[in-house]
Structure formats: C-alpha cells, structure tokens
C-alpha positions in Angstrom: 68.4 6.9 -59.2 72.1 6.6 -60.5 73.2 5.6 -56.5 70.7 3.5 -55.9 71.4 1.8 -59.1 75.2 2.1 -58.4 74.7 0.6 -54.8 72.7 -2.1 -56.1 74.7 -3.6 -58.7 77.8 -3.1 -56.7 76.4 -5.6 -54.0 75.8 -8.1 -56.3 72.2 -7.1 -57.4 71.5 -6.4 -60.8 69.2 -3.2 -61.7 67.5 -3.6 -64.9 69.4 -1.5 -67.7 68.8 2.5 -67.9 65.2 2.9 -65.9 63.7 6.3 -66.6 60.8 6.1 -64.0 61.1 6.9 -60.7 62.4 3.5 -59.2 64.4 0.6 -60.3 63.3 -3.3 -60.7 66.2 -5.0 -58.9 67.1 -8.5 -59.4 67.3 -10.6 -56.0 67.8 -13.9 -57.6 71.8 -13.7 -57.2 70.7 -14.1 -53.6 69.0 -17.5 -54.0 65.8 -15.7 -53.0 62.5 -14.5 -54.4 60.9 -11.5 -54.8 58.6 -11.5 -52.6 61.3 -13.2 -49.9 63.7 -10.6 -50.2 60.8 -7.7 -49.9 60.1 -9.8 -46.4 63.5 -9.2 -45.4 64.1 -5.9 -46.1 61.4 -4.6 -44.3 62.4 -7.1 -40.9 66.2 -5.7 -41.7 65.6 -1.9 -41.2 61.4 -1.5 -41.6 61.3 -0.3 -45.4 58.9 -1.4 -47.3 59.8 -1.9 -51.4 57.2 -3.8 -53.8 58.0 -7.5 -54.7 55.0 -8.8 -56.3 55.6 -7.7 -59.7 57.5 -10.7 -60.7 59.1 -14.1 -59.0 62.4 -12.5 -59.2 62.6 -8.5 -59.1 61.6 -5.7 -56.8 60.9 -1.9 -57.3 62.6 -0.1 -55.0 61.1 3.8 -55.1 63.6 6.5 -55.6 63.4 8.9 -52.8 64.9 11.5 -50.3 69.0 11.0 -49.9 67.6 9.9 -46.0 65.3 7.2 -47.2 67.2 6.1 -49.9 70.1 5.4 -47.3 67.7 3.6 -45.1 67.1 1.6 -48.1 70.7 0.6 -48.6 71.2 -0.1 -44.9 68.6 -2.6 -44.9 70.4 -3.9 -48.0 73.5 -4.3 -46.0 72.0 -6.1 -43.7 70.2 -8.6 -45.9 73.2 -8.8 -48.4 75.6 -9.9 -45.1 73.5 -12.8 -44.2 73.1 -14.1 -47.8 69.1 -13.6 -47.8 
C-alpha cells in the first residue's frame, strides 16, 4: 500500500489520506480526466483493470502482489506520459 501510495502521489495523483483497506481511491482529476476515462485507459495502456465507477473523479486501485502492483504502475506511466 505505502508504494503504491508513494508512486501515485509522486506522478501527480493524489491518494486519499492514510487508507487502511486493501486499496487506495486515487484522484485522476489532475489529469483533466474522469474516473471512469482514466479506468479506460489504464486497462488499453498495459490490460489492468482498476474500478472507476465509484465516483466522477477517483479510482480504487487493489493492492496486490509486488508483480501486479508494478504492472499497475507501468500502465500508469504510460497514461501519465500522454497526459490522459
């Protein structure tokens, strides 16, 4: 949870403050993009599939193995590079 949160708020994308589950909510609306948007993007960018239809503006991202969750922030990359 702590790189994933790390990761994400260093590329710009806020992580709601101290989650205790077992995922973040993510904020994609620095990227001029919705929730749902981003979640499009991500899975066209590296075929992971995170939840964005819990709100106009965040996605849960599931915490998972060190693999996944660097397949995760690949697609991230990606999507972060090209601005949405």
């Amino acid at each position: 949870r702590a790189s994933l949160t790390a990761f994400f708020n260093g590329v710009g994308l806020p992580v709601a403050p101290d989650p205790q589950g077992n995922y973040i909510m993510v904020d994609t609306a620095p990227l001029g993009i919705n929730a749902a948007s981003f979640s499009e993007k991500i899975f066209e960018a590296g075929h992971v599939l995170i939840r964005g239809d819990f709100s106009p503006r965040h996605v849960r991202v599931s915490i998972g193995t060190a693999d996944e969750n660097a397949r995760v922030m690949d697609a991230v990359r990606r999507v972060v590079r090209r601005k949405g």
